[in-house]
PABA-138400 format. One line per 5 residues: number of its first residue (from 1); their letters; for each residue x, y, z of N, C-alpha, C. Coordinates in pm, 1 decimal. Example, Ala and Ser with C-alpha at 12.3 -4.5 7.8 and 13.67 -1.06 7.14 Angstrom:
BEGIN
1) AS) 1319.0 -569.0 780.0 1230.0 -450.0 780.0 1320.0 -330.0 780.0 | 1285.0 -225.0 708.0 1367.0 -106.0 714.0 1290.0 3.0 787.0
***
This chain:
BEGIN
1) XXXXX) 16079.5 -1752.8 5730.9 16119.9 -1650.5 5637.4 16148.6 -1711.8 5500.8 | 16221.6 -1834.4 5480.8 16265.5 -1904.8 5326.6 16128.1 -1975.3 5318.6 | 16075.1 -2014.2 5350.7 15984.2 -2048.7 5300.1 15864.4 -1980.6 5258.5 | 15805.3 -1846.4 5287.7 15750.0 -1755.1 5216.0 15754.7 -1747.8 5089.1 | 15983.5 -1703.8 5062.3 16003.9 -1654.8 4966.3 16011.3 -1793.1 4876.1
6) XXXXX) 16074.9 -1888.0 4870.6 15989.9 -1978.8 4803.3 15887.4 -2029.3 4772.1 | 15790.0 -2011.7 4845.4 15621.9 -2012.0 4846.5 15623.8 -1879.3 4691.5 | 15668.3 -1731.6 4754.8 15622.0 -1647.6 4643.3 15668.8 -1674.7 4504.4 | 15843.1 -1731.8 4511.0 15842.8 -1743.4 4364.6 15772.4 -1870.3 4296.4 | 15784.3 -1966.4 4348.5 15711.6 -2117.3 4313.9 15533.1 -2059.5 4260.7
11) XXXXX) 15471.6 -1997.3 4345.6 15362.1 -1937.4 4295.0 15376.5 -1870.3 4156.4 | 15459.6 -1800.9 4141.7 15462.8 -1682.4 4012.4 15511.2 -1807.3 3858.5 | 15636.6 -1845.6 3958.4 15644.8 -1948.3 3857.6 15594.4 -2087.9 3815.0 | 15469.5 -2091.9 3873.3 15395.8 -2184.9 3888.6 15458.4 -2347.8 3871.7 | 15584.1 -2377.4 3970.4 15639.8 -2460.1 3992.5 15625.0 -2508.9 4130.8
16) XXXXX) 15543.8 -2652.1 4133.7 15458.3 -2684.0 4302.6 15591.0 -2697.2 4400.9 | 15570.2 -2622.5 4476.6 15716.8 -2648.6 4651.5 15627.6 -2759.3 4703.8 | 15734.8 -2877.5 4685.6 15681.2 -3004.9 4801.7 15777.1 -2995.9 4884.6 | 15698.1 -2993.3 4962.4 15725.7 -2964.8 5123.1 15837.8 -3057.8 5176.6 | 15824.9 -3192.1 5124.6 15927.4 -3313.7 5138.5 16037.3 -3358.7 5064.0
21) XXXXX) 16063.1 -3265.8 4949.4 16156.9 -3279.8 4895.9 16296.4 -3198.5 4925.3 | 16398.7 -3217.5 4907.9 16502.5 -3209.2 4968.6 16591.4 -3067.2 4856.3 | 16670.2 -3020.9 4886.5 16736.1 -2949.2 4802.3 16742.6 -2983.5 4676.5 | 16834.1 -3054.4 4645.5 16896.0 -3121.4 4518.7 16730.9 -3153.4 4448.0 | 16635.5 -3204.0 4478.9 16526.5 -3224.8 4401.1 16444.2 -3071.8 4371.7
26) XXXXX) 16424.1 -3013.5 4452.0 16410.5 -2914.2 4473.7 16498.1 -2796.5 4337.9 | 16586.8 -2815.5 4351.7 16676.9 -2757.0 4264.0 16617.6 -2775.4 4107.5 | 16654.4 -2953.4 4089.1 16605.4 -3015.1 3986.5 16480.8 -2971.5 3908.7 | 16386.2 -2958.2 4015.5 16186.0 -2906.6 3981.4 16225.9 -2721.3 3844.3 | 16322.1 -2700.1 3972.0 16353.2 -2527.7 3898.4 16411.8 -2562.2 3792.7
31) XXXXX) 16543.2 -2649.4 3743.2 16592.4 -2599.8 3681.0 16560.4 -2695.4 3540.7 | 16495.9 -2791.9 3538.8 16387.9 -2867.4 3388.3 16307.5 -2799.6 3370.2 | 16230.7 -2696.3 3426.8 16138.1 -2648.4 3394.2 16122.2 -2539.6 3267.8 | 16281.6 -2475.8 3270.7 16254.8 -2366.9 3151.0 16345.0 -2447.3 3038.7 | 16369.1 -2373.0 2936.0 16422.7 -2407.4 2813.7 16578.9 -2360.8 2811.3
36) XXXXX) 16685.5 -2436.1 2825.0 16799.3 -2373.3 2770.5 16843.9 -2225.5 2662.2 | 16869.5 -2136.4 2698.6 16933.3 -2043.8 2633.4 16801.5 -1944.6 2637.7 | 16725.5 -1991.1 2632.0 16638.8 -1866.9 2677.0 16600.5 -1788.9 2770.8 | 16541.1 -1666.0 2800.6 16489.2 -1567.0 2936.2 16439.4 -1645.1 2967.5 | 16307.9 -1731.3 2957.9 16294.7 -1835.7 3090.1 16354.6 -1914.3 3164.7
41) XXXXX) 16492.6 -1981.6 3065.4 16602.5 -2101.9 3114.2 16658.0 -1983.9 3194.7 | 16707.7 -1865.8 3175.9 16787.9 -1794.6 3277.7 16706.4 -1785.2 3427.7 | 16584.0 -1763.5 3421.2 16507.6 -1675.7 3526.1 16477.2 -1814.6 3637.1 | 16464.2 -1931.8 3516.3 16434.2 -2062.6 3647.1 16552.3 -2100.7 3702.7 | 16661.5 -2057.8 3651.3 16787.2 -2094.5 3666.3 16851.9 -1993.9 3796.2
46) XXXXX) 16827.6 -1905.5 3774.9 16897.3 -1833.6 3886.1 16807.8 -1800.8 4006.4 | 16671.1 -1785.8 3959.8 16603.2 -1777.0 4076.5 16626.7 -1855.0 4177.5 | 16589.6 -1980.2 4175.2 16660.3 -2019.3 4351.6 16759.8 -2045.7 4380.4 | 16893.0 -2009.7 4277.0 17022.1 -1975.6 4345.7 17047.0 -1877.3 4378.1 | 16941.1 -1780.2 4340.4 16945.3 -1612.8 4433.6 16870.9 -1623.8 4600.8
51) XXXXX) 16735.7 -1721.6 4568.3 16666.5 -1734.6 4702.8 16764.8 -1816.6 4809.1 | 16836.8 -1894.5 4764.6 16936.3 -1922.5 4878.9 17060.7 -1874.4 4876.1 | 17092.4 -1752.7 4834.1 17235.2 -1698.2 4847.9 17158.7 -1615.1 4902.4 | 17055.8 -1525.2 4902.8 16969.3 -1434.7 4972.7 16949.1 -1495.8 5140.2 | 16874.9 -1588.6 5127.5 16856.5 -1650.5 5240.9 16977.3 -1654.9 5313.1
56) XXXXX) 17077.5 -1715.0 5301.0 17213.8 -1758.2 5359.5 17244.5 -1597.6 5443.5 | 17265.8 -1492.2 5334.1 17340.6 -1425.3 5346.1 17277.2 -1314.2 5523.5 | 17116.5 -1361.0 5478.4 17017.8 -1314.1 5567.3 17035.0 -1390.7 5721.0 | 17076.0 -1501.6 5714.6 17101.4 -1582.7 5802.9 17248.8 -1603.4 5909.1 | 17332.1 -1514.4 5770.0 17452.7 -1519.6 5861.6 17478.3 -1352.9 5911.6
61) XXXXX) 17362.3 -1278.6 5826.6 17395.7 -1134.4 5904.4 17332.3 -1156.7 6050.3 | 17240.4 -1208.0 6060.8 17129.1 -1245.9 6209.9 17259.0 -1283.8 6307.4 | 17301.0 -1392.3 6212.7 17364.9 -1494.3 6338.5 17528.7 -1382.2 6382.8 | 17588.8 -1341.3 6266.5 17743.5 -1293.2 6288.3 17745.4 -1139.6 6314.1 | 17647.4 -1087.2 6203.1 17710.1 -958.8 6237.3 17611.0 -855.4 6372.4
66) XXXXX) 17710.3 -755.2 6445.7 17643.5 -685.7 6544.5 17604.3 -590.0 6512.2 | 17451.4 -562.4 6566.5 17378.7 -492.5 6565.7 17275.5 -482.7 6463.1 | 17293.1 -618.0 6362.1 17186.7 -608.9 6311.4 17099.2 -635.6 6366.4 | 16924.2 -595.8 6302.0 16840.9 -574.6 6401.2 16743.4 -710.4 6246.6 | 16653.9 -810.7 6293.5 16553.1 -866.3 6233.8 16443.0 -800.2 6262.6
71) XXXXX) 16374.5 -836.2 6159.8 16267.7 -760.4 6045.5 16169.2 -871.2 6017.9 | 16110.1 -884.6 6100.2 15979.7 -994.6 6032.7 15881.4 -1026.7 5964.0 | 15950.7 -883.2 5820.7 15938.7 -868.7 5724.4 16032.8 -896.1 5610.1 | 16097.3 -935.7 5674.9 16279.2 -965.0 5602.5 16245.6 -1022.1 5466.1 | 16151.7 -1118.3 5446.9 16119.7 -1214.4 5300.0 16115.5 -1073.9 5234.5
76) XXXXX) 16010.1 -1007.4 5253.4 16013.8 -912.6 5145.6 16132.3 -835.1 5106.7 | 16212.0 -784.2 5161.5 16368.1 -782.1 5131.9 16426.7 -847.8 5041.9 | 16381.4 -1010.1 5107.9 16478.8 -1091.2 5018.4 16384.1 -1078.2 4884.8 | 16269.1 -1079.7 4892.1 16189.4 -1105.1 4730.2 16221.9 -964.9 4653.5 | 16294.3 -869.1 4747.6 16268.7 -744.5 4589.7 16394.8 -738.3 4554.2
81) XXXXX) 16521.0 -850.5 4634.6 16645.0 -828.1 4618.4 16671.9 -931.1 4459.9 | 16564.1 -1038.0 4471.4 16585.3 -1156.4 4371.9 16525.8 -1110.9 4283.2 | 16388.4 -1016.8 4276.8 16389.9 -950.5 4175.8 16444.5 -876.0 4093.4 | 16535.1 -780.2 4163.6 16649.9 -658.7 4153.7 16768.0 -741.6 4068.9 | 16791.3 -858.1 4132.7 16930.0 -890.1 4063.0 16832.4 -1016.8 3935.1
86) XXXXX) 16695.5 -1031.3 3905.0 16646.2 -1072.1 3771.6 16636.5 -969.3 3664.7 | 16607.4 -833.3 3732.2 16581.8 -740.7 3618.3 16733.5 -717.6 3576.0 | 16794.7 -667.2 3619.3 16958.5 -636.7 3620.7 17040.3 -730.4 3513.2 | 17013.2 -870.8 3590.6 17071.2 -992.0 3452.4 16996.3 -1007.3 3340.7 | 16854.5 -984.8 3295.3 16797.0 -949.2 3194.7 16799.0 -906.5 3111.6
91) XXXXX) 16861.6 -774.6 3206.1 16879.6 -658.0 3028.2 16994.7 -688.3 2995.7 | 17109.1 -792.2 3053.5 17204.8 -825.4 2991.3 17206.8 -951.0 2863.8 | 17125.6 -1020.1 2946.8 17124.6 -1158.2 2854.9 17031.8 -1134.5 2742.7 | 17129.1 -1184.3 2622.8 17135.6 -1233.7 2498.2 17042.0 -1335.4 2493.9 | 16882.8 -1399.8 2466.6 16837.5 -1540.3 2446.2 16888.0 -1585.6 2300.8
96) XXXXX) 16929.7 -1711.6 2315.2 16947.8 -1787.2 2232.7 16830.3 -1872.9 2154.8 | 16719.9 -1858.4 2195.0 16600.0 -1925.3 2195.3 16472.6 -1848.6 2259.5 | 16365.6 -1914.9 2254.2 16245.0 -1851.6 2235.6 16171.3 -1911.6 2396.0 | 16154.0 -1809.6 2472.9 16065.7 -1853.8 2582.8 15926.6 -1887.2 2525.2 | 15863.0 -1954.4 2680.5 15757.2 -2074.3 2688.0 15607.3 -1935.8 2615.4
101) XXXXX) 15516.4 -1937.9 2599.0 15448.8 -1822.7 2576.4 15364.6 -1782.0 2708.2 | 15385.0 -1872.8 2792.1 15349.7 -1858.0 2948.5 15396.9 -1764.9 2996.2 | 15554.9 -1757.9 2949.8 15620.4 -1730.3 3029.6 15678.3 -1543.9 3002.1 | 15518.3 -1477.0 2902.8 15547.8 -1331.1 2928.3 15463.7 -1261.6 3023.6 | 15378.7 -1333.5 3067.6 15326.2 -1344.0 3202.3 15376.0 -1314.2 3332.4
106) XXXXX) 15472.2 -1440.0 3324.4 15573.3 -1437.8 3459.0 15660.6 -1354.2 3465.1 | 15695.2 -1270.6 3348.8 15784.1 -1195.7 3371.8 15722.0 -1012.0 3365.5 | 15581.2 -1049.5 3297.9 15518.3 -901.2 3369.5 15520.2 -900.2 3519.8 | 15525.4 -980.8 3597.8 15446.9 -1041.7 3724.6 15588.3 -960.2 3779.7 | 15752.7 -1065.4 3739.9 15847.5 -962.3 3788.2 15909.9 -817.6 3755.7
111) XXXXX) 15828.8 -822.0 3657.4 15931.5 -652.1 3585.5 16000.6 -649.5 3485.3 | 16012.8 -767.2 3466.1 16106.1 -837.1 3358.0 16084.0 -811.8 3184.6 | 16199.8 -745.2 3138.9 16136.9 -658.6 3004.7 16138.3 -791.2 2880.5 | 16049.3 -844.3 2835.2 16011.9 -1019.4 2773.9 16069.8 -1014.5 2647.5 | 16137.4 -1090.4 2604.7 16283.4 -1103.1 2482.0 16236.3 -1203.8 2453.6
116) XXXXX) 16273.7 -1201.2 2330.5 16274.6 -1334.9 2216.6 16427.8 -1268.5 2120.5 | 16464.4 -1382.3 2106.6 16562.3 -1389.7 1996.6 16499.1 -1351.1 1871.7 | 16554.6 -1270.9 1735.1 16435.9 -1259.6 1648.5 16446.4 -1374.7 1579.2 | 16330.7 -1377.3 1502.5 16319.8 -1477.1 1426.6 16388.6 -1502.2 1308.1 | 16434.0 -1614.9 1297.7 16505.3 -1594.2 1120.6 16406.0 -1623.1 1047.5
121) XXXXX) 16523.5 -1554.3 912.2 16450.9 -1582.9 798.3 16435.4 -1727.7 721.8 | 16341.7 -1759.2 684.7 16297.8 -1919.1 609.7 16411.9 -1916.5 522.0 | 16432.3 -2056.3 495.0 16548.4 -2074.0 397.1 16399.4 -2176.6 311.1 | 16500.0 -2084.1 167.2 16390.7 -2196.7 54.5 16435.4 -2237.0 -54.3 | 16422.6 -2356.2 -12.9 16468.1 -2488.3 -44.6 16396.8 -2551.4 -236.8
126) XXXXX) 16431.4 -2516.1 -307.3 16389.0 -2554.7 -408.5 16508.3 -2654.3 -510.8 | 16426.7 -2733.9 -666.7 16506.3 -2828.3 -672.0 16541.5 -2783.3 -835.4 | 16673.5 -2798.6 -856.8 16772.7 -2683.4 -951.1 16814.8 -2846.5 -1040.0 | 16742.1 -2834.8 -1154.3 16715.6 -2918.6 -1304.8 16894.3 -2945.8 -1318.8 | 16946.6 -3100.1 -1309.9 17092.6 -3100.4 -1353.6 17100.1 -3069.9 -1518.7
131) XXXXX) 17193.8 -3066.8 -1577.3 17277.0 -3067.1 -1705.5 17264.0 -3169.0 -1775.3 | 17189.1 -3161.0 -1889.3 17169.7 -3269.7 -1975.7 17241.2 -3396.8 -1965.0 | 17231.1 -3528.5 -1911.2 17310.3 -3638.3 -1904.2 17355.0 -3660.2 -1767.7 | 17298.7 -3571.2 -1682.5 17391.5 -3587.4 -1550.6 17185.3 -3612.7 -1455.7 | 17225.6 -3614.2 -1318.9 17131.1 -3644.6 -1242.2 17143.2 -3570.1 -1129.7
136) XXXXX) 17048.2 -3532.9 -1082.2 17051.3 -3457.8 -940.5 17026.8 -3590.5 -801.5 | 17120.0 -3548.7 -668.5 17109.6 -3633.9 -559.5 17074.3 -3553.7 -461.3 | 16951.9 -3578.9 -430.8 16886.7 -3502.5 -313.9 16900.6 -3630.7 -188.5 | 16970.9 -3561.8 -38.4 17027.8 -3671.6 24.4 17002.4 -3584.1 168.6 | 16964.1 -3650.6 262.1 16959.7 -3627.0 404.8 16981.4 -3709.6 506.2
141) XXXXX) 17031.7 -3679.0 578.4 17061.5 -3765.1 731.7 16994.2 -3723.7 870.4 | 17015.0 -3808.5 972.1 16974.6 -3788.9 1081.5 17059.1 -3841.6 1249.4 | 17096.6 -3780.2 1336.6 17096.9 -3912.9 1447.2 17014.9 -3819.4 1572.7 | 17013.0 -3926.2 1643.0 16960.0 -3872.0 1763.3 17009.8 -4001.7 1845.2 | 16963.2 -3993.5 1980.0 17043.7 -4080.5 2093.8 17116.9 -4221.5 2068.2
146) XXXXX) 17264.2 -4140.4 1949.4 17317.4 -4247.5 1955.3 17316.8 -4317.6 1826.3 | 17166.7 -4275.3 1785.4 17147.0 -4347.0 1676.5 17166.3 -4258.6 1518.2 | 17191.6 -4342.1 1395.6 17190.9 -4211.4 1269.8 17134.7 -4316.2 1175.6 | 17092.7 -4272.4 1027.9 17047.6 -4298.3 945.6 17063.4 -4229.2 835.8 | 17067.4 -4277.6 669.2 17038.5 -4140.4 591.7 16992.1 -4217.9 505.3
151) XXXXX) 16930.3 -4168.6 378.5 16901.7 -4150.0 263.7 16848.7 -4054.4 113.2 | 16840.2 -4068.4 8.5 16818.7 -4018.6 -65.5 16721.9 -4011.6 -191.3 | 16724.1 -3955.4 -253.8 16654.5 -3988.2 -431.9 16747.1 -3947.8 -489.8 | 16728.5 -4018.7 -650.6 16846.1 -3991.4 -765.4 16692.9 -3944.3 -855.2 | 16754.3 -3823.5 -946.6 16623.8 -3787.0 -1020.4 16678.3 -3735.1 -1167.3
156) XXXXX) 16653.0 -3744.0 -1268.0 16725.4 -3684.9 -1419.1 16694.8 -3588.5 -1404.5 | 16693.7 -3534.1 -1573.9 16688.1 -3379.6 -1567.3 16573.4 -3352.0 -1632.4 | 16492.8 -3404.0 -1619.7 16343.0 -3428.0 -1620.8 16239.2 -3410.3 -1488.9 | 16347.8 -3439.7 -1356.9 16240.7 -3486.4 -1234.0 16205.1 -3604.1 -1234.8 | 16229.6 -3693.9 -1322.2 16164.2 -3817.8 -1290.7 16279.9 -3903.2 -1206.6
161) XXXXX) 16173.4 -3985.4 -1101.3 16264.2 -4068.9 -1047.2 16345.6 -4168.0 -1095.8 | 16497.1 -4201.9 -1057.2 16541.0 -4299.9 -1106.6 16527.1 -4412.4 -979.5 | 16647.3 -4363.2 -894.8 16612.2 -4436.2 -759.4 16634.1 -4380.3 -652.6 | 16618.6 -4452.1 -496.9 16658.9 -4409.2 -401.0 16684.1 -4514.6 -274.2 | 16751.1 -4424.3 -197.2 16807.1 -4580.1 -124.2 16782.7 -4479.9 77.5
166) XXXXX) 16840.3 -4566.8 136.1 16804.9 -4573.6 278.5 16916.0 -4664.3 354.9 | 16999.2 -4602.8 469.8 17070.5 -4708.1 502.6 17082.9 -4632.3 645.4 | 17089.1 -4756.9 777.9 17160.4 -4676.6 896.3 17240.2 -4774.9 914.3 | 17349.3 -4640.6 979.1 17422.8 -4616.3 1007.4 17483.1 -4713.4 1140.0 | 17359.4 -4693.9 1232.7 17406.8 -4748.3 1370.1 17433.2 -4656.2 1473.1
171) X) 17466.8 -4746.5 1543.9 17579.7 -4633.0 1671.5 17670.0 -4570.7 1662.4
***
């Protein structure tokens, strides 16, 4: 029965189920796959923590409660229940970011109504002549893992270059 319904979403979401990998990797495959803050980061994200709270829950009605009766059709249950609770969290979530362009596909496939954050507007950036005797400092920085850097140009009130410099920072 769990393995169907992982078979069906891994298909839609065209994320390969190896057969030999264990939960926690398993997990991992789903949850690098989409983008933070966006309808895709949500949908890879909860999907197989719905297929195994689904599963579980399917597993302990079998085993605990009386008189339920199995259905050896049950996956499909569980697949329109993980759908049900994707469309549901959907129309709630806010993206912060822009899904994969794959990924309005996958969500015709579930029902899923396809969001983008809108786009902003361009910021434009132009360069504003200093005051007779003075100089303009156009200056930028950077870090990334750990690391930073910055530099600049010095320019009159002409545009012409005077100088510019470059220095990092470090760790």
């Amino acid at each position: 029965m769990a393995l169907r319904v992982w078979i069906h979403f891994s298909d839609i979401f065209d994320i390969p189920l190896n057969r030999s990998h264990n939960i926690p990797s398993l997990l991992a495959s789903w949850f690098n796959s989409g983008r933070k803050g966006s309808l895709q980061g949500l949908c890879v994200t909860l999907t197989p923590m719905l297929i195994l709270w689904e599963v579980w829950k399917e597993r302990c009605a079998r085993k605990f409660e009386y008189g339920h009766r199995w259905n050896h059709c049950f996956y499909q249950v569980i697949i329109a229940r993980v759908r049900y609770w994707l469309i549901r969290l959907s129309h709630v979530f806010h993206p912060k970011c822009s899904s994969s362009h794959d990924f309005e596909g996958i969500a015709g496939q579930l029902g899923i109504h396809y969001a983008n954050p809108p786009s902003k507007a361009p910021t434009i950036v132009y360069w504003t002549r200093p005051p007779e005797g003075y100089v303009a400092l156009n200056k930028d920085g950077a870090s990334k893992d750990g690391l930073a850097a910055g530099g600049g140009v010095i320019r009159n009130q002409d545009g012409v270059h005077i100088t510019n410099y470059f220095s990092f920072y470090g760790t």
